[in-house]
LOBABA-991530 format. One record per residue: residue in three letters; z, x, y of N, C-alpha, C in turn. Coordinates in steps of 0.1 Angstrom, whole numbers, plus 5000, padded with zeros to 4 digits. Layout:
N
ALAZXYZXYZXY/...
END
This chain:
400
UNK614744225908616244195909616744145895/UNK617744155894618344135876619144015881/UNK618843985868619143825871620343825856/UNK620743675857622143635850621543525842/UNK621543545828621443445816622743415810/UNK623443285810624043245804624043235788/UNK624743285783625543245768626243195763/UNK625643065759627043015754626843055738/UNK628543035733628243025717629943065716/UNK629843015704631143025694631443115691/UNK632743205702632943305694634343385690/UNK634443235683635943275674634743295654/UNK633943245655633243245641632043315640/UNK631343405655630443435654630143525663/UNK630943595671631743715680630143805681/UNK630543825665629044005666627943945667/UNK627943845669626343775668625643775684/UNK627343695688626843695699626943825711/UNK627843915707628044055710626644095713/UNK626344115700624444165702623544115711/UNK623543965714622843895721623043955736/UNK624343935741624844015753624644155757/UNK624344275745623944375746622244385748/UNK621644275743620144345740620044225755/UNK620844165764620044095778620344265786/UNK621544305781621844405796621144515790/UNK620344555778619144685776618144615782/UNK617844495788616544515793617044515810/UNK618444515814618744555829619044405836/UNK619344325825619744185834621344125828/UNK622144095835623244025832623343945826/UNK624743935816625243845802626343745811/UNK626543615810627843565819627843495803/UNK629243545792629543495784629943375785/UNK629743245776631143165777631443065762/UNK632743085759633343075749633442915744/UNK632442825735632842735731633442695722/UNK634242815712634642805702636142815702/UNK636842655697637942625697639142685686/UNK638542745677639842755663640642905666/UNK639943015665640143135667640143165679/UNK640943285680640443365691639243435692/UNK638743435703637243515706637543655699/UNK635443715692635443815691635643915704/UNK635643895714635443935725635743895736/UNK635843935744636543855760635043815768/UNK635343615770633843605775634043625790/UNK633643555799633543495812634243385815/UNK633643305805634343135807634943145797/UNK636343105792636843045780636242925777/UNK636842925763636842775762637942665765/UNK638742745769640142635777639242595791/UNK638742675798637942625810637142515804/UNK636242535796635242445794635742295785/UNK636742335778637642165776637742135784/UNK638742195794639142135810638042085817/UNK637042155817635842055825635341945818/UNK636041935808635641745802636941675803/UNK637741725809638941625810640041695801/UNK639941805798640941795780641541955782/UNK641841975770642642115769642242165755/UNK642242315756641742385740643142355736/UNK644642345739645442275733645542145726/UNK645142065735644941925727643741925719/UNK642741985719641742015711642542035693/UNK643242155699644142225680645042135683/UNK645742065686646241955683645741855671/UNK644741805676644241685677643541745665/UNK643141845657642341915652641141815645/UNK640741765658639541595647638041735654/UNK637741745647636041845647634741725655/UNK635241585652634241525660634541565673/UNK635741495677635841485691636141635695/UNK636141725693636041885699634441885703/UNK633641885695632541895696631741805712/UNK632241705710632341605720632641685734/UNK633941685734634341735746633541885750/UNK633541955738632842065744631242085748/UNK630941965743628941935746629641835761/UNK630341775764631041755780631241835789/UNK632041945783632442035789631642155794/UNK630642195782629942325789628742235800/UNK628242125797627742045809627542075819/UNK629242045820630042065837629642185842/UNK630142285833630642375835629142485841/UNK627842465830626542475835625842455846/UNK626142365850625742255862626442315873/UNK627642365873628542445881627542565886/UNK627542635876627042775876626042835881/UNK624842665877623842705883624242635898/UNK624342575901624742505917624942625920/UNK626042675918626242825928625542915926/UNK624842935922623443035919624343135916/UNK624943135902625643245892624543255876/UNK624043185877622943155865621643155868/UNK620443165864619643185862618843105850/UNK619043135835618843115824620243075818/UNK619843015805620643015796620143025779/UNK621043085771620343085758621743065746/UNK621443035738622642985730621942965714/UNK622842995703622643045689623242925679/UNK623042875674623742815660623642725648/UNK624242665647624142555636624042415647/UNK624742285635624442185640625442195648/UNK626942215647627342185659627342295672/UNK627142395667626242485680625442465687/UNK624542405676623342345689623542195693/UNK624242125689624642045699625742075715/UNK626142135713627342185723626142295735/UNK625442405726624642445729623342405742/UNK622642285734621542235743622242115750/UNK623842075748624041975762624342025771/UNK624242185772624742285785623042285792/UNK622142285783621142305786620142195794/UNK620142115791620041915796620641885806/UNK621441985813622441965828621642025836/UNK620342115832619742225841618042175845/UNK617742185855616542095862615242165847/UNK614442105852613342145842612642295853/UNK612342385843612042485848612942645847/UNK614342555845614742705842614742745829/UNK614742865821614742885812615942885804/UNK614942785786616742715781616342745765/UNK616642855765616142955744617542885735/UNK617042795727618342735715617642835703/UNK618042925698617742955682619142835674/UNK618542805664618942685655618442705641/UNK619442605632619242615620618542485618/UNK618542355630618042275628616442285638/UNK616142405642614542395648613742345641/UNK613542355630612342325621612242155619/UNK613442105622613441935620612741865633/UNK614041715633613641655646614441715658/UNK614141735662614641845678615141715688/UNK614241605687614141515702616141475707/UNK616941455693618241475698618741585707/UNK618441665710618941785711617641825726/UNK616541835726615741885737616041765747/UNK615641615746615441535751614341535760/UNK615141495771613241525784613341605789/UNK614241745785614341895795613241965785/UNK613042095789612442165786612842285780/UNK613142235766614542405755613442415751/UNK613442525749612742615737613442625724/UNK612542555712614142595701613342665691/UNK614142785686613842905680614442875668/UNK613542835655614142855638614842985636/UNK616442965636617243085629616743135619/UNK615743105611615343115595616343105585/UNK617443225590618543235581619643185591/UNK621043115586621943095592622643205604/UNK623443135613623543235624624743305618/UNK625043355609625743415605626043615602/UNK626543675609626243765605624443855612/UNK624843985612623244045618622744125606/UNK621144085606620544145597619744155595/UNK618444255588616944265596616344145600/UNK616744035593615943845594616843815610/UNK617643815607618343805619618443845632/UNK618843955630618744065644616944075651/UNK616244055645614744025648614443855656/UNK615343775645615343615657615943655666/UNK617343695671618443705681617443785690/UNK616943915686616143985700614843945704/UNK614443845694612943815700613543675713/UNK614743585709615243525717615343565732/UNK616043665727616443735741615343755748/UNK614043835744612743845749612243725756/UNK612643605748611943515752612043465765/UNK613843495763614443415779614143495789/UNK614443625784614243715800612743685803/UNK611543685795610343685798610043515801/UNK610443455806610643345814611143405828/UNK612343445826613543505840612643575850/UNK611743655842610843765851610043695851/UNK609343575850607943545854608143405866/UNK607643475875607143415888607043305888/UNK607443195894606343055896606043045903/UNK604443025897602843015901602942915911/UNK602442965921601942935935600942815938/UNK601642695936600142575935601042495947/UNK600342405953600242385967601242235957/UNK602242225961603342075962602642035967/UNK602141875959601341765964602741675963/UNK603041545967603441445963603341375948/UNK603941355936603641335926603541205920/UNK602741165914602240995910602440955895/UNK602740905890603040865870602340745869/UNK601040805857600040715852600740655837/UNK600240575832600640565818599340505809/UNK598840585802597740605793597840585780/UNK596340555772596340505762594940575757/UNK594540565743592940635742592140535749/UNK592440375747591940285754591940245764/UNK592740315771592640295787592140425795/UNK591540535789591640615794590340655807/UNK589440585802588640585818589340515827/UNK590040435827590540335845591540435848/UNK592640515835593240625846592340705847/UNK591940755842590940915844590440875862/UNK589840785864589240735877590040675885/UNK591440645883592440625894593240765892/UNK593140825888593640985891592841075902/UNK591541065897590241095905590641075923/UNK590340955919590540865936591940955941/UNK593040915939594540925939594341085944/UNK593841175935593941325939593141385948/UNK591741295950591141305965591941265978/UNK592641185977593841185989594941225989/UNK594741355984596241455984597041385974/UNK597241335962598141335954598141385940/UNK599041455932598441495920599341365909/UNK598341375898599041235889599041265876/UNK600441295872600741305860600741215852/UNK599941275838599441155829600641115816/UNK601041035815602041025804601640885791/UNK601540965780600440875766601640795763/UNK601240655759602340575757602540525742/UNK603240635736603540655722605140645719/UNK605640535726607040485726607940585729/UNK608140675738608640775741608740835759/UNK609440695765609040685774610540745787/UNK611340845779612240875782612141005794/UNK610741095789609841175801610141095815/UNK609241015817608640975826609840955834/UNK610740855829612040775830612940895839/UNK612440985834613741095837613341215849/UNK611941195850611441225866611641175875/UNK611441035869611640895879613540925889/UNK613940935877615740905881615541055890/UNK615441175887615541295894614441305907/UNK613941155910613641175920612141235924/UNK611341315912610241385912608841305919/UNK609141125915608041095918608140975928/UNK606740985937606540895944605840755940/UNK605740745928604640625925604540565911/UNK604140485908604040465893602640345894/UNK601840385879600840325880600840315864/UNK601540215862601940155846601040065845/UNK599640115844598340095837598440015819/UNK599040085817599440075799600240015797/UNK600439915796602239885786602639855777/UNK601539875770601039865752602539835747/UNK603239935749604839945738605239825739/UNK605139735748605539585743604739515732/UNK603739545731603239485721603939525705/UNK604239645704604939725695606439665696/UNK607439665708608639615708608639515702/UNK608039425702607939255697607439225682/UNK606639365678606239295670606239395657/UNK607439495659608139585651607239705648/UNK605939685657605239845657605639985657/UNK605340095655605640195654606140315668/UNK605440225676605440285690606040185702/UNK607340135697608240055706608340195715/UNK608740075732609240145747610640155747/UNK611240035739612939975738612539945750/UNK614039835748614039705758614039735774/UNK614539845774614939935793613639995795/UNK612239955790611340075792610840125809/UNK611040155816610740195832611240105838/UNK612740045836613639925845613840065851/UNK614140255852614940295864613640295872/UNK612340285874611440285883611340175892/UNK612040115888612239955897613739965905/UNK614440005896615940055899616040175912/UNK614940225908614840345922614040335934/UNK613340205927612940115943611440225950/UNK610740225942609440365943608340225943/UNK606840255944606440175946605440145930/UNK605240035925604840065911603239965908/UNK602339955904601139875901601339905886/UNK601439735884601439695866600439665860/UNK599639645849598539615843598639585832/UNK597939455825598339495811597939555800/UNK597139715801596439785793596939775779/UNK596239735773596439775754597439675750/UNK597839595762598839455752598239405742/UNK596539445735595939385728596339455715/UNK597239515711597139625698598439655702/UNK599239635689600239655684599639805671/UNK600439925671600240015665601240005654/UNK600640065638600840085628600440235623/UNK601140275612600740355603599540365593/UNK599340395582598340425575598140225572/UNK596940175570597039985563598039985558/UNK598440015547599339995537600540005545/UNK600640055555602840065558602739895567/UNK601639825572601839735577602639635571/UNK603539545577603939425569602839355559/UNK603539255552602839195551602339055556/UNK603539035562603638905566602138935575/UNK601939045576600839015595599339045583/UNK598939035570598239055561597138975571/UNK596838865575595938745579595438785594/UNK596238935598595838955617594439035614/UNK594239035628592639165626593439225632/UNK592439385626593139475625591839615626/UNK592539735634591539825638591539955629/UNK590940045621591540155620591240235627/UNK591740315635591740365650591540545642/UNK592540525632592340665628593040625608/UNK593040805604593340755593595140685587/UNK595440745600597040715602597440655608/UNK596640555617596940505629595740345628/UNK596840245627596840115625596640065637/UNK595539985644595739895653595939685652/UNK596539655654596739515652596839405660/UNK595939325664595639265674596839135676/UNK597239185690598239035692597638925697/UNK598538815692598538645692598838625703/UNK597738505708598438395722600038415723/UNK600838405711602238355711602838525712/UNK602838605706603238715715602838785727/UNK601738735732601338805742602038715758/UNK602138555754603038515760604538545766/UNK604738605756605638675755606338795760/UNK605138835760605239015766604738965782/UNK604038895784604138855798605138785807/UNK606038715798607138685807608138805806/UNK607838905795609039005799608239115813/UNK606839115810606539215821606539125838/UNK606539035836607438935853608538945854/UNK609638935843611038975845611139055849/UNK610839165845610939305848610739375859/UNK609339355863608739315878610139275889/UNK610339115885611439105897612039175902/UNK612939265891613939325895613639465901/UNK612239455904612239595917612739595928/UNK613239665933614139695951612539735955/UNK611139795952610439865958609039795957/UNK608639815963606639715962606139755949/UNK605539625944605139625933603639485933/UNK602939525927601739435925601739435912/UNK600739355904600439335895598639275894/UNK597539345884596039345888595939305871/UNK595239215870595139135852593639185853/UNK593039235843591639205838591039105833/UNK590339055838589938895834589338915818/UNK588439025817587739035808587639105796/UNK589439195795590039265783590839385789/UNK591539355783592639435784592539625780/UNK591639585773591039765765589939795761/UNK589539935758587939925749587439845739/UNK588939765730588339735718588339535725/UNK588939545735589539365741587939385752/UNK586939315751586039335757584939245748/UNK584039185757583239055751582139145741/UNK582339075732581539135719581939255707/UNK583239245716584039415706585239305694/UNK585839415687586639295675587839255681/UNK588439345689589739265699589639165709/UNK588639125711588039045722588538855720/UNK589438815725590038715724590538645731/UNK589938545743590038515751591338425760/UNK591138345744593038295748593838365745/UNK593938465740595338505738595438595747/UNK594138645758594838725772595038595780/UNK594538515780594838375792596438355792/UNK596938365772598238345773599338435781/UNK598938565782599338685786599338665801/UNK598138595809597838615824598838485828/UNK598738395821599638265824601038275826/UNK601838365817603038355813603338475825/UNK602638575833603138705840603138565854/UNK602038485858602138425868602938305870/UNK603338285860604438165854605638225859/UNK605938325854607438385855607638495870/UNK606338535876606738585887606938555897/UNK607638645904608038605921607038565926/UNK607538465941606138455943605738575952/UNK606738655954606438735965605938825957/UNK605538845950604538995939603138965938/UNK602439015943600838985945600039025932/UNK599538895928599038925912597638915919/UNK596838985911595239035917594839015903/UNK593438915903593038875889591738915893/UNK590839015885589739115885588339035875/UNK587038995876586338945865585739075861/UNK586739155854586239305850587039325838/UNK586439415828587239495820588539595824/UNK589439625820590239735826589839855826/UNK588439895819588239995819586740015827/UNK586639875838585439945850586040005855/UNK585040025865585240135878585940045892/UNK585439875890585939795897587739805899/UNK587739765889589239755886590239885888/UNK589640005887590340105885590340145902/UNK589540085909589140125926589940035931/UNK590339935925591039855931592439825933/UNK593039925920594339995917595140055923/UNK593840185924593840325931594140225949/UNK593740195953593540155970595040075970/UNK595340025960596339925964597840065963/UNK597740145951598940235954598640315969/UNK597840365971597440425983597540325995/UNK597440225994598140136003599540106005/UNK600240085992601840105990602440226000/UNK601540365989602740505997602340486012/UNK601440436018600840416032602340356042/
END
């Protein structure tokens, strides 16, 4: 069955470009639904959607647009606009795919049409900005972004070879089936290299009773998980890890920012906290470290990758934010301390091994929490099998 890829793209400045794109979806026998976000000119061609539609679905007008002739706020409205207008299309099952061509302000206009569409459908950006940082522009959906090599200007053997391998790429998404795996109910782990046997073995457990558990590495980038959570995808959270506070506080390289999984408490799911790797604050190569922290012990984990052991006084710290935090769940929540280290390297006889400054960490979570949150204190490493059985039974008790 032929299916319908959306196009967006500008085409008062880039008409034959995108002409071609629309010719080479309907030679492989599938439908072009143009739509026009380019405000100056008239279209090379007559799309589907104008761009007066797609203003109007942010509130506005391609009139007041050439009015107003400010290029920020056009841009604005139109990364608003095709949104709407996206999110429309596919609701009514008029779309399928989408693919879109440009520069910077193309592919911003471009991939906000694409960020309105569930993960799974297919979303091809060719860009002039692929080769940089993307994360503006993909976020936590799933684009594919394609280096224009050369600007989207104009067709030409460099060119016309990006634009149809594009096209290839989306339809060969479009045509390919999804794979037949049996929908479990879905769980969110949060992992570390240091924590990774107590998840590995609360995944274990977890997926012997019908659940599958997505593992997500906690390298300050916690906008993934956050964004399953809000759409609903998951039943559970097992924030094993919460390392990034150690980093928020203490200007590490791998901050969570201050909101880190408040929507998992916000959406009232059931959640088990731990405080894996609050022992290590991450850095760069020695040398990018401050210097003020010259006097801390310190791991080299790798040749790029700084570990830095936190103090009684920040770990304090990070425990009364992880009880705040805590409170404000609508949904069951526990909390399970390791008596005996927090990680592989926080363990009796290893160099992170420091006794008061997890006591400070266990003191300050039971100091500041509800009383109604059941704190479970373990005489184990975070990384037995004790602790990790004990985890596992208590979420499995929760979804119960």
């Amino acid at each position: 069955m032929a299916n319908t890829t959306a196009v967006i793209g500008a085409l008062d400045t880039k008409g034959d470009e995108f002409l071609f794109v629309k010719k080479e979806i309907e030679k492989r026998g599938h439908t072009a639904l143009v739509i026009n976000v380019g405000i100056v000119d008239d279209p090379g061609f007559e799309p589907d959607v104008s761009a007066d539609e797609v203003a109007r679905a942010a509130g506005s007008s391609l009139a007041i647009l050439k009015e107003t002739s400010d290029r920020g706020l056009a841009i604005e409205t139109m990364s608003n606009g095709i949104a709407t207008v996206i999110a429309d299309l596919y609701a009514a099952d008029r779309i399928q795919a989408v693919i879109s061509m440009g520069g910077s302000a193309g592919t911003e206009i471009g991939t906000a049409g694409m960020r309105a569409l569930p993960l799974g459908v297919p979303k091809v950006m060719v860009s002039t900005l692929a080769s940089g940082d993307t994360k503006p522009y993909v976020g936590t959906r799933d684009i594919v972004m394609l280096p224009s090599i050369v600007d989207v200007a104009g067709i030409n053997r460099l060119s016309a070879r990006a634009y149809a391998n594009a096209v290839g790429a989306v339809i060969g998404m479009v045509e390919t089936p999804a794979p037949e795996i049996e929908a479990k109910p879905l769980l969110a782990a949060s992992m570390f290299g240091n924590t990774t046997p107590v998840v590995n073995r609360c995944r274990s457990i977890l997926e012997d009773n019908g659940y599958e558990v997505l593992i997500f590495h906690q390298t300050g980038t916690p906008e993934i998980l956050e964004s399953l959570v809000a759409d609903g995808y998951i039943t559970g959270v097992l924030d094993i890890t919460t390392t990034e506070w150690a980093d928020e506080i203490t200007g590490g390289v791998l901050p969570g920012g201050p909101d880190r999984y408040d929507v998992v408490s916000q959406k009232g799911i059931p959640q088990i906290v731990a405080p894996g790797c609050i022992d290590m604050a991450n850095f760069w190569a020695r040398e990018t470290v401050p210097e003020q922290y010259d006097d801390r012990r310190f791991n080299q984990w790798a040749a790029n990758i700084t570990l830095m052991r936190t103090t009684p006084q920040e770990n304090a710290v990070i425990g009364r934010i992880l009880a705040q935090k805590a409170n404000r769940s609508s949904g069951p929540v526990a909390f399970f301390l390791p008596l005996k280290g927090v990680s592989m390297l926080d363990a009796p006889g290893k160099e992170f091994w420091w006794p008061e400054a997890n006591q400070a960490l266990f003191d300050a979570v039971k100091d500041n929490l509800k009383s109604d949150i059941p704190v479970y204190e373990l005489d184990c490493n975070i990384n037995d099998d004790e602790f990790a059985d004990a985890v596992a039974n208590k979420m499995l008790e929760f979804l119960k």
